[in-house]
Biopython code that builds the backbone (N, CA, C, O; Angstrom):
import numpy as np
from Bio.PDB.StructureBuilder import StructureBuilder

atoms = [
    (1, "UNK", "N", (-49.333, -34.987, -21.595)),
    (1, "UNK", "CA", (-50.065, -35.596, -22.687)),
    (1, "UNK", "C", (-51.235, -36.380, -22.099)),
    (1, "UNK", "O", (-51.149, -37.307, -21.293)),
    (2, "UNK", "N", (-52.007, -36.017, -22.470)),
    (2, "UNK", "CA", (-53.760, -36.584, -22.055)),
    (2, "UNK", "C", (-54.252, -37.198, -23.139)),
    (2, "UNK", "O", (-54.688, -36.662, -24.158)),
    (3, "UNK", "N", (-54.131, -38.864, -22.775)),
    (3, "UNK", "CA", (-54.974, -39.625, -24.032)),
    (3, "UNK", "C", (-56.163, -39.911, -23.634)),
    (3, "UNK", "O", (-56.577, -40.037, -22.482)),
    (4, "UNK", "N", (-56.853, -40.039, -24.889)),
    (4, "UNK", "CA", (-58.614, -40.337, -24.596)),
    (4, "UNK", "C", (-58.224, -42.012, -24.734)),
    (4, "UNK", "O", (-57.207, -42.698, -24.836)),
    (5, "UNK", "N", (-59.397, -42.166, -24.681)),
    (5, "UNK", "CA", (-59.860, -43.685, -24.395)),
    (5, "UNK", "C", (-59.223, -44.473, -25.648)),
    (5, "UNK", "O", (-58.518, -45.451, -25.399)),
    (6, "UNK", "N", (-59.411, -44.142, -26.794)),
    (6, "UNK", "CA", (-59.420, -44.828, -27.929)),
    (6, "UNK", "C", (-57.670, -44.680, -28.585)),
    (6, "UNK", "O", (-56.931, -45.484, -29.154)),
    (7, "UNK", "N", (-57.495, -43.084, -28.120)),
    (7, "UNK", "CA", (-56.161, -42.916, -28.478)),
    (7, "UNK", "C", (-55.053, -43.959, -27.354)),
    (7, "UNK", "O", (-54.007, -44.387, -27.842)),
    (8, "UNK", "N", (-55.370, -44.257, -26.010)),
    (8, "UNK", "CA", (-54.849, -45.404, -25.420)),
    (8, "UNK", "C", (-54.686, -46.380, -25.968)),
    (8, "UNK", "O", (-53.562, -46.790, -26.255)),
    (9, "UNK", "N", (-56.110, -47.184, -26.336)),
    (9, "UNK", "CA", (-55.962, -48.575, -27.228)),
    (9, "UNK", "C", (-55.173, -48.101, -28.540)),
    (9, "UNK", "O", (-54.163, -48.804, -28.528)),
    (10, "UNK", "N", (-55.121, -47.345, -29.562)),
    (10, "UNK", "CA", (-54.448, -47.791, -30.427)),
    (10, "UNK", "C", (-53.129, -47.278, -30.270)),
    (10, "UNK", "O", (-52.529, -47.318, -31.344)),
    (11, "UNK", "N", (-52.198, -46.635, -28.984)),
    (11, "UNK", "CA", (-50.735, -46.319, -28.782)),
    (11, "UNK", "C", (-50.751, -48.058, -28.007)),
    (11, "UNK", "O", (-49.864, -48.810, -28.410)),
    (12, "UNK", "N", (-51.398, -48.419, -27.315)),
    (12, "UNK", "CA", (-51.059, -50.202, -26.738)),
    (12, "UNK", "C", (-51.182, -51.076, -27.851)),
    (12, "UNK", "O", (-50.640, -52.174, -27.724)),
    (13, "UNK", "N", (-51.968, -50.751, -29.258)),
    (13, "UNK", "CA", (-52.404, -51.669, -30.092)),
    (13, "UNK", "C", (-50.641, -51.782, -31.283)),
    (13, "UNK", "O", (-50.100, -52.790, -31.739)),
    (14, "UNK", "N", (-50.187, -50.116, -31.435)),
    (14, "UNK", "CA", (-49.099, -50.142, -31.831)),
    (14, "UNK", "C", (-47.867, -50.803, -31.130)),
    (14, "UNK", "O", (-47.232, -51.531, -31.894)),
    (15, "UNK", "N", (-47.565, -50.753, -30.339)),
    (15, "UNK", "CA", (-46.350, -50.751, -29.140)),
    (15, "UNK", "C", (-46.857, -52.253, -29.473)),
    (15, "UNK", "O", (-46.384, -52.614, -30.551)),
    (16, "UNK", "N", (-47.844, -53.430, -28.749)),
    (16, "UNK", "CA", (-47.678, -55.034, -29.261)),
    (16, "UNK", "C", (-47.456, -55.428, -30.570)),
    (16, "UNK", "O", (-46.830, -56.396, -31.002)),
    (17, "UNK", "N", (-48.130, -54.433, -31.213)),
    (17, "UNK", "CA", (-47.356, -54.881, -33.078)),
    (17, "UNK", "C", (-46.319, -54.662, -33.042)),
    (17, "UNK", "O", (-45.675, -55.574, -33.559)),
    (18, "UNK", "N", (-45.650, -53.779, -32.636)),
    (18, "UNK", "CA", (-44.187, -53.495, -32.988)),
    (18, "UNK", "C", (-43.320, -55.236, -32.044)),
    (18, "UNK", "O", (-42.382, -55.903, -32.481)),
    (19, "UNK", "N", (-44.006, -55.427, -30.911)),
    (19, "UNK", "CA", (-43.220, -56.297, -30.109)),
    (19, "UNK", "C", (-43.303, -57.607, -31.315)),
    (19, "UNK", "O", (-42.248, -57.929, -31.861)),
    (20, "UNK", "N", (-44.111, -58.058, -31.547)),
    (20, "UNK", "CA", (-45.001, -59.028, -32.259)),
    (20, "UNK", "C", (-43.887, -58.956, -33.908)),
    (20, "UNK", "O", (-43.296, -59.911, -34.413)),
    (21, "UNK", "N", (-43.911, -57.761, -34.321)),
    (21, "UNK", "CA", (-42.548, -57.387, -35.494)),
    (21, "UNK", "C", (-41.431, -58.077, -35.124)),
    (21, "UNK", "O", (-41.172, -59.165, -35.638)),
    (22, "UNK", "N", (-40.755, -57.585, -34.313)),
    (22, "UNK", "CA", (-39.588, -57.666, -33.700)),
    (22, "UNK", "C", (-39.499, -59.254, -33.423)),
    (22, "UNK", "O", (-40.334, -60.136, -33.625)),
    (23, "UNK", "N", (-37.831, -59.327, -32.740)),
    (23, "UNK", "CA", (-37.914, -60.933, -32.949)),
    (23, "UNK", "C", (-37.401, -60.844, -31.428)),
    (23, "UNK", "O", (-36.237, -60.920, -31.032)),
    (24, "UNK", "N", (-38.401, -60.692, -30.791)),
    (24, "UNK", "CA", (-38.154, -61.139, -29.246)),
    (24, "UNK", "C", (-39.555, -61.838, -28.947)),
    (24, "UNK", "O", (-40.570, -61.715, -29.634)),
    (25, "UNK", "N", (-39.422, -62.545, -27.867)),
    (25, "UNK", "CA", (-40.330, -63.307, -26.990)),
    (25, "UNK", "C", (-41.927, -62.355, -27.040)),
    (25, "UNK", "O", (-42.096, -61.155, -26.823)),
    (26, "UNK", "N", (-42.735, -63.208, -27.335)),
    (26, "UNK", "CA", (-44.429, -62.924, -27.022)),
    (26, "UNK", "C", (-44.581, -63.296, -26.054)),
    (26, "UNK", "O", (-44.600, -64.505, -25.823)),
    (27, "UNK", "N", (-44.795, -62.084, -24.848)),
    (27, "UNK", "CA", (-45.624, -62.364, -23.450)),
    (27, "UNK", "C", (-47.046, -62.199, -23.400)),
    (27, "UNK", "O", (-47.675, -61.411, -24.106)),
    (28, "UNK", "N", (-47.531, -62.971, -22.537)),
    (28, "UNK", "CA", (-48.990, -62.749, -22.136)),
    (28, "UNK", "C", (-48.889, -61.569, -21.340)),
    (28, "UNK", "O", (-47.909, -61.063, -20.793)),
    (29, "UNK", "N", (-50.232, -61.183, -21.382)),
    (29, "UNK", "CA", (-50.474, -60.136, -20.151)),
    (29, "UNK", "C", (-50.121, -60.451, -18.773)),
    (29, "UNK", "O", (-49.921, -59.500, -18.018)),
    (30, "UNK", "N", (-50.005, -61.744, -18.287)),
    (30, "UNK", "CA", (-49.835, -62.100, -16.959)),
    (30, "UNK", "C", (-48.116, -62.383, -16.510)),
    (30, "UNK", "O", (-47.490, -62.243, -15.460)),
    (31, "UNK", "N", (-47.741, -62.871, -17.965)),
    (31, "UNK", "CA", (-46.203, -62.892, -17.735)),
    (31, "UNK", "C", (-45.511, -60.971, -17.913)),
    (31, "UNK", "O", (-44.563, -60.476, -17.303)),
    (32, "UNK", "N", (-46.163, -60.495, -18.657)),
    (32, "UNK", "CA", (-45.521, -59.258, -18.471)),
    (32, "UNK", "C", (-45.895, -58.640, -17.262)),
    (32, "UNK", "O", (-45.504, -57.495, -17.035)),
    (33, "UNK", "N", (-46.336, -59.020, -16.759)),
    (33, "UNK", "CA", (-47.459, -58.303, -15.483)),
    (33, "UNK", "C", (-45.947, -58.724, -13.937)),
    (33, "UNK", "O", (-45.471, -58.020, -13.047)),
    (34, "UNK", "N", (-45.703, -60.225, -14.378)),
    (34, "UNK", "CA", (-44.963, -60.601, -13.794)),
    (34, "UNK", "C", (-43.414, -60.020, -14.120)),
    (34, "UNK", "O", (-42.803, -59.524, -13.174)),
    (35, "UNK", "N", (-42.919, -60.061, -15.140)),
    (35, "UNK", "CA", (-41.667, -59.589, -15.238)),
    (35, "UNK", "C", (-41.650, -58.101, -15.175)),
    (35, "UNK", "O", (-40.540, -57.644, -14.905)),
    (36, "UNK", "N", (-42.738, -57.107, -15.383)),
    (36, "UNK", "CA", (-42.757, -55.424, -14.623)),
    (36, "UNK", "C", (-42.587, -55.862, -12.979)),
    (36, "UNK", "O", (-41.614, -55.488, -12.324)),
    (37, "UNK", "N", (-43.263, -56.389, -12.625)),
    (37, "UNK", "CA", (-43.524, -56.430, -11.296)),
    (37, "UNK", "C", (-42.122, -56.757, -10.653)),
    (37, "UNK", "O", (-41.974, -56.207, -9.562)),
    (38, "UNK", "N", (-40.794, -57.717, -11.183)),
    (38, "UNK", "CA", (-40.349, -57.999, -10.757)),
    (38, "UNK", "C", (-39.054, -57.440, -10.651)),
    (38, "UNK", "O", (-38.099, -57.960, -10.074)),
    (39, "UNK", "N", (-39.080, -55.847, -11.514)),
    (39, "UNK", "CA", (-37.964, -55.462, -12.400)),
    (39, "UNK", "C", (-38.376, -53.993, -11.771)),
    (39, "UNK", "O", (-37.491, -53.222, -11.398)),
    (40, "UNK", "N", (-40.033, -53.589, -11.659)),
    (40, "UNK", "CA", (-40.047, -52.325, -10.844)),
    (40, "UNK", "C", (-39.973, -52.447, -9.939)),
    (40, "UNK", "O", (-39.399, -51.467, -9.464)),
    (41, "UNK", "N", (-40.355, -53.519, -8.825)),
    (41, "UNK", "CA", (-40.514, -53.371, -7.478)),
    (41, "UNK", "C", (-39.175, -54.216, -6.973)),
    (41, "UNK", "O", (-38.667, -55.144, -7.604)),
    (42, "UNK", "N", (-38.720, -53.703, -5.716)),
    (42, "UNK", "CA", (-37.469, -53.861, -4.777)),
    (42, "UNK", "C", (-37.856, -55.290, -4.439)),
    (42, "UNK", "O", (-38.962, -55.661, -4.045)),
    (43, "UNK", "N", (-36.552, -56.193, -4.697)),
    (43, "UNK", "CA", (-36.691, -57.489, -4.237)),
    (43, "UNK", "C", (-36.350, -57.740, -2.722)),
    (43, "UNK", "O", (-35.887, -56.956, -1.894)),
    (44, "UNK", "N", (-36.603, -58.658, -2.637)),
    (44, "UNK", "CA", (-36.582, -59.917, -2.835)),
    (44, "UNK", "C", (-38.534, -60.012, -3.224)),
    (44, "UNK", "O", (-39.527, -59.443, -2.772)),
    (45, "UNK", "N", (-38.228, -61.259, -4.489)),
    (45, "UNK", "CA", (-39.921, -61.669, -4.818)),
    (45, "UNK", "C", (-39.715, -63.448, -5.109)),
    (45, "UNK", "O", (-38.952, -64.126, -5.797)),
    (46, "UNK", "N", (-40.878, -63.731, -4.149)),
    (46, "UNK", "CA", (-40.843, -65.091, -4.273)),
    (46, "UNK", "C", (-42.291, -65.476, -4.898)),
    (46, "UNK", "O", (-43.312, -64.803, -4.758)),
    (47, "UNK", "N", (-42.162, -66.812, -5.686)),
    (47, "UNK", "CA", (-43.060, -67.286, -6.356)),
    (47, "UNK", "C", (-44.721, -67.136, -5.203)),
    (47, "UNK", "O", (-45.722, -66.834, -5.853)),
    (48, "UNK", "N", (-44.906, -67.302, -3.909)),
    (48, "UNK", "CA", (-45.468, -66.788, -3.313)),
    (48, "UNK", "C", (-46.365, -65.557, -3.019)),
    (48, "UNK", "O", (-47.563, -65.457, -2.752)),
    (49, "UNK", "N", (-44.934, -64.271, -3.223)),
    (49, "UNK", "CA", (-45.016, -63.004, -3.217)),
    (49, "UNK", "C", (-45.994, -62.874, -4.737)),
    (49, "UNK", "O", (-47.138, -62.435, -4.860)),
    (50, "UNK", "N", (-45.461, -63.192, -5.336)),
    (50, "UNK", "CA", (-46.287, -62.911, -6.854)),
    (50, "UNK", "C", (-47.073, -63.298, -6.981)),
    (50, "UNK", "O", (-47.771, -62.689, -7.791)),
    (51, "UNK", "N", (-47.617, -64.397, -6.460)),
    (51, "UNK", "CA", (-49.063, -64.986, -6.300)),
    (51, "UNK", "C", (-49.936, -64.125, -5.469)),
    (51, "UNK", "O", (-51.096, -63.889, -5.806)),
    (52, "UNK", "N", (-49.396, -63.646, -4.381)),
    (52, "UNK", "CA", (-49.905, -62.843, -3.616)),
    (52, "UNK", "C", (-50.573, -61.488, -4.106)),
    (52, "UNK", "O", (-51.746, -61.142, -3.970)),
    (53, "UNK", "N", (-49.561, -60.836, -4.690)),
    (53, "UNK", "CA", (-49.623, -59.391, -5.787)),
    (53, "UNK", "C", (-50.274, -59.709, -6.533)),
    (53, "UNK", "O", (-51.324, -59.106, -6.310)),
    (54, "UNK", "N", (-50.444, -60.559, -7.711)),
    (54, "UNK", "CA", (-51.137, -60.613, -8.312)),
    (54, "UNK", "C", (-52.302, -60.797, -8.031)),
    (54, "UNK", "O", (-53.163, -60.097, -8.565)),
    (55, "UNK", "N", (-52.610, -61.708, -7.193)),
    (55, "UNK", "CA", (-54.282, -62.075, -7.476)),
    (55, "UNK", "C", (-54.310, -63.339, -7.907)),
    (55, "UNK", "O", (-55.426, -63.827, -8.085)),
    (56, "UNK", "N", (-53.296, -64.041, -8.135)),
    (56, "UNK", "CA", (-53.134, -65.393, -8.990)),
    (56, "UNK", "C", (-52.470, -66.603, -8.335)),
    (56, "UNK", "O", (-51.392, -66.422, -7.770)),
    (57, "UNK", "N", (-53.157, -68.134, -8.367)),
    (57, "UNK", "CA", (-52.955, -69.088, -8.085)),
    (57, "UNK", "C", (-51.015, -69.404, -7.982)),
    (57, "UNK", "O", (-50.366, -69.238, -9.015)),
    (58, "UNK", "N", (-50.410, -69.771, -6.894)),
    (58, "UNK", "CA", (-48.963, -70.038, -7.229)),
    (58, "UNK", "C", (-48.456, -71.061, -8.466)),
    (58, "UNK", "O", (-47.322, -71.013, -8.942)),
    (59, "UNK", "N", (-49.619, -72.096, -8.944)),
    (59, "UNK", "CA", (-49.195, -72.526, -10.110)),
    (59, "UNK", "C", (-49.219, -71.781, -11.773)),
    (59, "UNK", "O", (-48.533, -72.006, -12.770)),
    (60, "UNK", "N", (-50.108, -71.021, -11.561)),
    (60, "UNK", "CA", (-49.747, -69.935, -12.690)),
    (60, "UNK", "C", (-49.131, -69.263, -12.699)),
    (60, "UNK", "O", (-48.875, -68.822, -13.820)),
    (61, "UNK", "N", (-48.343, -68.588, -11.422)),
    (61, "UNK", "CA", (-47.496, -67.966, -11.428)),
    (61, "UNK", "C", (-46.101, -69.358, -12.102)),
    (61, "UNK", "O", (-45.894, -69.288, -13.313)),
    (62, "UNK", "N", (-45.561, -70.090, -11.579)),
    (62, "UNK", "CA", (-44.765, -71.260, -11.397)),
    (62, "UNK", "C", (-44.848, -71.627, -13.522)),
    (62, "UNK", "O", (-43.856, -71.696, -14.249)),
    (63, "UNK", "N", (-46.321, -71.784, -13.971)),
    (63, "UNK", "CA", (-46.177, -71.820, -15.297)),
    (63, "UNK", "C", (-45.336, -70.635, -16.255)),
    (63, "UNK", "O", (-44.443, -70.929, -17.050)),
    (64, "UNK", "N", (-45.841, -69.217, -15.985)),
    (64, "UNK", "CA", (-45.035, -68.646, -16.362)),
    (64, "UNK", "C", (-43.832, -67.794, -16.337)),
    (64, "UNK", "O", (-43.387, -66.873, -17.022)),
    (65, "UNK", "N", (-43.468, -68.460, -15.272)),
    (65, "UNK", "CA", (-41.981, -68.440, -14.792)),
    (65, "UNK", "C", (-41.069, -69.648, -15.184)),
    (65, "UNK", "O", (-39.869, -69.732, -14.921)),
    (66, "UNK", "N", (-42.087, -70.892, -16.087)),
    (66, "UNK", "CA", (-40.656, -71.560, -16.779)),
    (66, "UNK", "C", (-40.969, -71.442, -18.065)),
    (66, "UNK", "O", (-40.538, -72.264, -18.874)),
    (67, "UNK", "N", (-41.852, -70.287, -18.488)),
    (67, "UNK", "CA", (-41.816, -69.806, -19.855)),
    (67, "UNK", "C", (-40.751, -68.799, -20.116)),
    (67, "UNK", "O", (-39.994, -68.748, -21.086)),
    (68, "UNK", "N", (-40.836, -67.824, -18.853)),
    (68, "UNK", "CA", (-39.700, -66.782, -18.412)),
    (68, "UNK", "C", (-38.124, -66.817, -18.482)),
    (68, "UNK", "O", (-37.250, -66.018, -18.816)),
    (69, "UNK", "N", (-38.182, -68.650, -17.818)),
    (69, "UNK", "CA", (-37.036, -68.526, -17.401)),
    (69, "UNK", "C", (-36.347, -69.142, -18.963)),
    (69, "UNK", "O", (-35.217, -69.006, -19.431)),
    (70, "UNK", "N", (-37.772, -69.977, -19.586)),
    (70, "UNK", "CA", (-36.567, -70.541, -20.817)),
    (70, "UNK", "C", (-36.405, -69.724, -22.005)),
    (70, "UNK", "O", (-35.866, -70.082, -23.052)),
    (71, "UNK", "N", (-37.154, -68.082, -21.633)),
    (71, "UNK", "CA", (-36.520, -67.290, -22.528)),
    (71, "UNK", "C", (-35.327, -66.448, -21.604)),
    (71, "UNK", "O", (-34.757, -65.461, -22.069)),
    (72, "UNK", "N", (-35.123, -66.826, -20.635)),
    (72, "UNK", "CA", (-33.978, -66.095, -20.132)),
    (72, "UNK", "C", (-34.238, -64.630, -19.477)),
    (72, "UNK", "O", (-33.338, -63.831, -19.218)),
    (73, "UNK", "N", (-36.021, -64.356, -19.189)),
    (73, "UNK", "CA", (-35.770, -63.454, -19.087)),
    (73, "UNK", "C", (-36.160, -63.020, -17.351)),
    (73, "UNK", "O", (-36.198, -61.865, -16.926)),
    (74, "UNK", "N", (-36.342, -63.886, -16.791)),
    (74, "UNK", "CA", (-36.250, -64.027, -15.611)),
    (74, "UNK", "C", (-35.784, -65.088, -14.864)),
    (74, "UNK", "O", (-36.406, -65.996, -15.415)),
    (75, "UNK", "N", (-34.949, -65.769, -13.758)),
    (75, "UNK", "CA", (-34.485, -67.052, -13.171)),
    (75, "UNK", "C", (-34.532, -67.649, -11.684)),
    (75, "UNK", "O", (-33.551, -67.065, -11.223)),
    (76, "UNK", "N", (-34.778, -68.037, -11.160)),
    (76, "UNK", "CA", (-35.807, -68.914, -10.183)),
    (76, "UNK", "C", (-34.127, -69.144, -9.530)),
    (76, "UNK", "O", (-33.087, -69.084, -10.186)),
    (77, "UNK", "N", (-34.242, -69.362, -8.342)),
    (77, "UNK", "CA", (-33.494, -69.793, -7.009)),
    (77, "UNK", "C", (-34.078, -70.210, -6.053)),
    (77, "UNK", "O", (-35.144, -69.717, -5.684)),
    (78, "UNK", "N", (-33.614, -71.009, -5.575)),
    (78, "UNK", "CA", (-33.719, -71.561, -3.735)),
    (78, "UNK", "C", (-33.336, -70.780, -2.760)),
    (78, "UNK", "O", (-32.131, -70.607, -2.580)),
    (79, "UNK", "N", (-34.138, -70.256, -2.074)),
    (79, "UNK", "CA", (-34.098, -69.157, -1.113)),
    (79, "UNK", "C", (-33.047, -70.165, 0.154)),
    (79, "UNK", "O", (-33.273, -71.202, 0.778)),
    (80, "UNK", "N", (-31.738, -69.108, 0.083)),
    (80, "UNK", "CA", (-30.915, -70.526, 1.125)),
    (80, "UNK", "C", (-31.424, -70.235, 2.515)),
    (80, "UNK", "O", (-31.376, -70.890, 3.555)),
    (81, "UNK", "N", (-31.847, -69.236, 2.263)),
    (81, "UNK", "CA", (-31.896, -68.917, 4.002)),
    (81, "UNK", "C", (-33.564, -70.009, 4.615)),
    (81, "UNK", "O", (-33.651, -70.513, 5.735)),
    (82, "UNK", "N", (-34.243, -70.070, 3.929)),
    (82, "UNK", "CA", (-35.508, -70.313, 3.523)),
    (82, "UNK", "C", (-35.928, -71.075, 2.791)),
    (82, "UNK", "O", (-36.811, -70.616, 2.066)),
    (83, "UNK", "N", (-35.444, -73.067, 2.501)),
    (83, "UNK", "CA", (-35.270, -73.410, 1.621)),
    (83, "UNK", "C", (-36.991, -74.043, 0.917)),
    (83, "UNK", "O", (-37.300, -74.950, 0.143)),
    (84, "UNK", "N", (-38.042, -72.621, 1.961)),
    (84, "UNK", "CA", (-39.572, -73.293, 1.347)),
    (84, "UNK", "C", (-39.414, -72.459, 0.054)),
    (84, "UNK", "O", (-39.755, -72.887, -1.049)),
    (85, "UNK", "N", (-38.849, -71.182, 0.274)),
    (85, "UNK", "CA", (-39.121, -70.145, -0.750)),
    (85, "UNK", "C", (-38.288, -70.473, -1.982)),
    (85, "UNK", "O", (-37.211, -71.065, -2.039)),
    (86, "UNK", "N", (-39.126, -69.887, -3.073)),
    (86, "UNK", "CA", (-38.297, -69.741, -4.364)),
    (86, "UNK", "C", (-38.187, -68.567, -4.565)),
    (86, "UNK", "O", (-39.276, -68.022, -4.741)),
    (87, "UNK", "N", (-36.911, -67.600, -4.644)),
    (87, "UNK", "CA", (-36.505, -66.158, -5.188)),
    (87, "UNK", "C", (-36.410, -66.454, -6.841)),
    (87, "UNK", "O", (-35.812, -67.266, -7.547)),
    (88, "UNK", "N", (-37.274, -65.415, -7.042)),
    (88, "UNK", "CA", (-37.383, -64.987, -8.119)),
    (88, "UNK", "C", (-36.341, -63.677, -8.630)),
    (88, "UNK", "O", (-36.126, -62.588, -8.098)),
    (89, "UNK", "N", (-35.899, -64.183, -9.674)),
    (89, "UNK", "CA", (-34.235, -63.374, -9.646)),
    (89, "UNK", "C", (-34.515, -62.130, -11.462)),
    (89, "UNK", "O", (-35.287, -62.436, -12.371)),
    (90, "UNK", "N", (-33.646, -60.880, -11.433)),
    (90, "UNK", "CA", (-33.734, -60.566, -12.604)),
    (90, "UNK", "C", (-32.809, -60.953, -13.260)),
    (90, "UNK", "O", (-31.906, -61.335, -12.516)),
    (91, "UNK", "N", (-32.579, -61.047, -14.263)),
    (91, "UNK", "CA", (-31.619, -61.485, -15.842)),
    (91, "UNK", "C", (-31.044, -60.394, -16.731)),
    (91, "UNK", "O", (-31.727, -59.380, -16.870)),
    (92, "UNK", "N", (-30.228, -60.454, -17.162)),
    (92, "UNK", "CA", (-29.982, -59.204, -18.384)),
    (92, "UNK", "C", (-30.432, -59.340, -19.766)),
    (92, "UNK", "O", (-29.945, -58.512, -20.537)),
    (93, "UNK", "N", (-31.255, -60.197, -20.268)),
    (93, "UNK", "CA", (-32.092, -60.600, -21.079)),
    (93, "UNK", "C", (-32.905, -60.109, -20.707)),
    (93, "UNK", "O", (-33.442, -59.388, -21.548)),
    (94, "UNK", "N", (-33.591, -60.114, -19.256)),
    (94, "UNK", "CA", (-34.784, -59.380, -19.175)),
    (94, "UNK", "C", (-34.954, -58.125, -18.515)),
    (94, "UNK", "O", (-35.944, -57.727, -17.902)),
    (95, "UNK", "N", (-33.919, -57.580, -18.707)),
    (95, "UNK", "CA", (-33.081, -55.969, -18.583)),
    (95, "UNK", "C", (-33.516, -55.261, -19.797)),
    (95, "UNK", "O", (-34.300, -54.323, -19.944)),
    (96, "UNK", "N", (-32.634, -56.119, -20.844)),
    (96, "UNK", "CA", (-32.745, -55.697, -22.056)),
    (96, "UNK", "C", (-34.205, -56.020, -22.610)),
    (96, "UNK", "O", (-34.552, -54.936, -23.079)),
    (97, "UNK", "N", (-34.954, -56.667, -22.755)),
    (97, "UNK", "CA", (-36.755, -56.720, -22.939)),
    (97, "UNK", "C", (-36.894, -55.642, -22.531)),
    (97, "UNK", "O", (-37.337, -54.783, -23.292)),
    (98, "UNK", "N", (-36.606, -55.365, -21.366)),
    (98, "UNK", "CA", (-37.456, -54.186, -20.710)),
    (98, "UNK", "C", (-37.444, -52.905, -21.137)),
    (98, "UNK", "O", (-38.265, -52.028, -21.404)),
    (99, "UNK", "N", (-36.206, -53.062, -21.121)),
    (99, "UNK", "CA", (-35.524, -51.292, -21.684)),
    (99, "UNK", "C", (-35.845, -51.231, -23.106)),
    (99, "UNK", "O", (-36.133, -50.108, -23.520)),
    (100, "UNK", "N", (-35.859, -52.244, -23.989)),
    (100, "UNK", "CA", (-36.089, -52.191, -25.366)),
    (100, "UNK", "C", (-37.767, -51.995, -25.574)),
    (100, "UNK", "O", (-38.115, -51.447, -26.620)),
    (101, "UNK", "N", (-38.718, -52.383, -24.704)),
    (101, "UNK", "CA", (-40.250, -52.056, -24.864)),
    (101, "UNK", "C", (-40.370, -50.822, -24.335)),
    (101, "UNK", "O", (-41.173, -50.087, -24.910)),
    (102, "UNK", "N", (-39.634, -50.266, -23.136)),
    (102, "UNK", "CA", (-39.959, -49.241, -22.838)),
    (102, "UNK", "C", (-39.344, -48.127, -23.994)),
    (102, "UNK", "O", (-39.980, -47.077, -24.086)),
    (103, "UNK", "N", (-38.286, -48.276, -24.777)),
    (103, "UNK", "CA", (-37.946, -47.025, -25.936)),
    (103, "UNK", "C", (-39.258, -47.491, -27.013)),
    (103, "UNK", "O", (-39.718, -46.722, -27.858)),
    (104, "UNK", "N", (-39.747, -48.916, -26.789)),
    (104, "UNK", "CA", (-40.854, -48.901, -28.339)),
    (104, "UNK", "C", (-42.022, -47.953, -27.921)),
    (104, "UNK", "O", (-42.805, -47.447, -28.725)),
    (105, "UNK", "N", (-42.050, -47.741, -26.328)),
    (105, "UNK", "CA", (-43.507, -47.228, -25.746)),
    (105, "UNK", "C", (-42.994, -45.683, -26.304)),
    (105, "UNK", "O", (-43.383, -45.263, -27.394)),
    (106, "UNK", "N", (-42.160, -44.970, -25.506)),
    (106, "UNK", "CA", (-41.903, -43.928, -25.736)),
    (106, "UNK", "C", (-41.911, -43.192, -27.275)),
    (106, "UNK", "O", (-42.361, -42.089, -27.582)),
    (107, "UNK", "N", (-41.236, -44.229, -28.135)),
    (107, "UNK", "CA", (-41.383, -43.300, -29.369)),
    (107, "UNK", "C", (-42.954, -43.659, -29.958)),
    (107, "UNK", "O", (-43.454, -42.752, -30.624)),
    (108, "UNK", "N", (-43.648, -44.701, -29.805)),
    (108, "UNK", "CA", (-45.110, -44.722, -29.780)),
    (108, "UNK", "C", (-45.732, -43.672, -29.488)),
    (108, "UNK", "O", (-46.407, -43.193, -30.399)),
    (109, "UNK", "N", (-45.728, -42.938, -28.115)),
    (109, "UNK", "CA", (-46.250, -42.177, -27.614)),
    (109, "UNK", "C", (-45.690, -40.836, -27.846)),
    (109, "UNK", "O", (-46.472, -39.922, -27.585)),
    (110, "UNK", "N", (-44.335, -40.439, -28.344)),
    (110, "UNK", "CA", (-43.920, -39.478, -29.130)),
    (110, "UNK", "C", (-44.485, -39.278, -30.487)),
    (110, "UNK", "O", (-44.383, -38.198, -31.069)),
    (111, "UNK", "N", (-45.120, -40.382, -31.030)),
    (111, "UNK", "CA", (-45.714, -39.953, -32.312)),
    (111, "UNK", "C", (-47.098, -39.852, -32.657)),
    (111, "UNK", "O", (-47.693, -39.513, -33.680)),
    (112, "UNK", "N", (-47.481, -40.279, -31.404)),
    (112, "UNK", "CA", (-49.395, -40.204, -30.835)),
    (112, "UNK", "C", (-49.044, -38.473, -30.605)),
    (112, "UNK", "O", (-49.278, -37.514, -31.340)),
    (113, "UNK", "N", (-48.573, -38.535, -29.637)),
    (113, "UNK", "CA", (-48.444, -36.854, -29.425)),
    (113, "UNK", "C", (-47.974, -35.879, -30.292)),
    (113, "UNK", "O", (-48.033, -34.715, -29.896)),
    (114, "UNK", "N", (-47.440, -36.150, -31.583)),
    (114, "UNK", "CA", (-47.350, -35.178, -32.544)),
    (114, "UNK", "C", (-48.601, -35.029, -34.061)),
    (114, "UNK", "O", (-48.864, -34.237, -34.965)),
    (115, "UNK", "N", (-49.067, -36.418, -33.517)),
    (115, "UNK", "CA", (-50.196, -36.158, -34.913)),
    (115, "UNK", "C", (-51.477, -35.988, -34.170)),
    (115, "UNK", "O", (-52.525, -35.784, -34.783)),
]
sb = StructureBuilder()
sb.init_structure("model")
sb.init_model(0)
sb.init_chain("A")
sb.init_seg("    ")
for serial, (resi, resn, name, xyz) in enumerate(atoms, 1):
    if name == "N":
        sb.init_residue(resn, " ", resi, " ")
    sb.init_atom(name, np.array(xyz, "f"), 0.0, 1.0, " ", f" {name:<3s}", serial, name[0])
structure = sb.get_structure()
């Protein structure tokens, strides 16, 4: 399936309405950026590491990681081995976010591709 430009924005414009419907947590682009990042890629990720990846100051990372954590959908530790680092941990709250946006993407994009 090959989307044009416009058919992109409005399968991303559907998929945030639907999130925005639904009664789960509103992420920013930078917190979702952060909780993909932390859920696709092999841990260990420290508040550091994500600053790093991203491109972004460690206090913005640090802000929305106690937006994260007080929806449960990601949770912060003391690296014991390492007690400069903070491990950044996954959640089953933010298991379930994940898996639940990724079936809203899919049938989004199942119904871009049939009309």
């Amino acid at each position: 399936m090959e989307l044009k430009p416009l058919e992109a924005l409005k399968l991303w414009h559907d998929v945030v309405l639907d999130t925005v419907r639904r009664d789960v947590p509103d992420l920013s682009a930078r917190q979702l950026a952060i909780l993909l990042t932390v859920y696709l890629e092999s841990p260990p990720h420290t508040v550091r590491g994500l600053a790093a990846k991203l491109k972004v100051s460690k206090p913005a990372i640090t802000r929305a990681l106690d937006t994260m954590g007080q929806k449960d959908l990601l949770k912060r530790k003391r690296d014991e081995t390492d007690k400069r680092n903070v491990l950044v941990q996954r959640t089953v709250n933010g298991s379930v976010y994940l898996s639940e946006l990724a079936d809203t993407i899919i049938a989004r994009a199942q119904e871009h591709s049939s009309s």
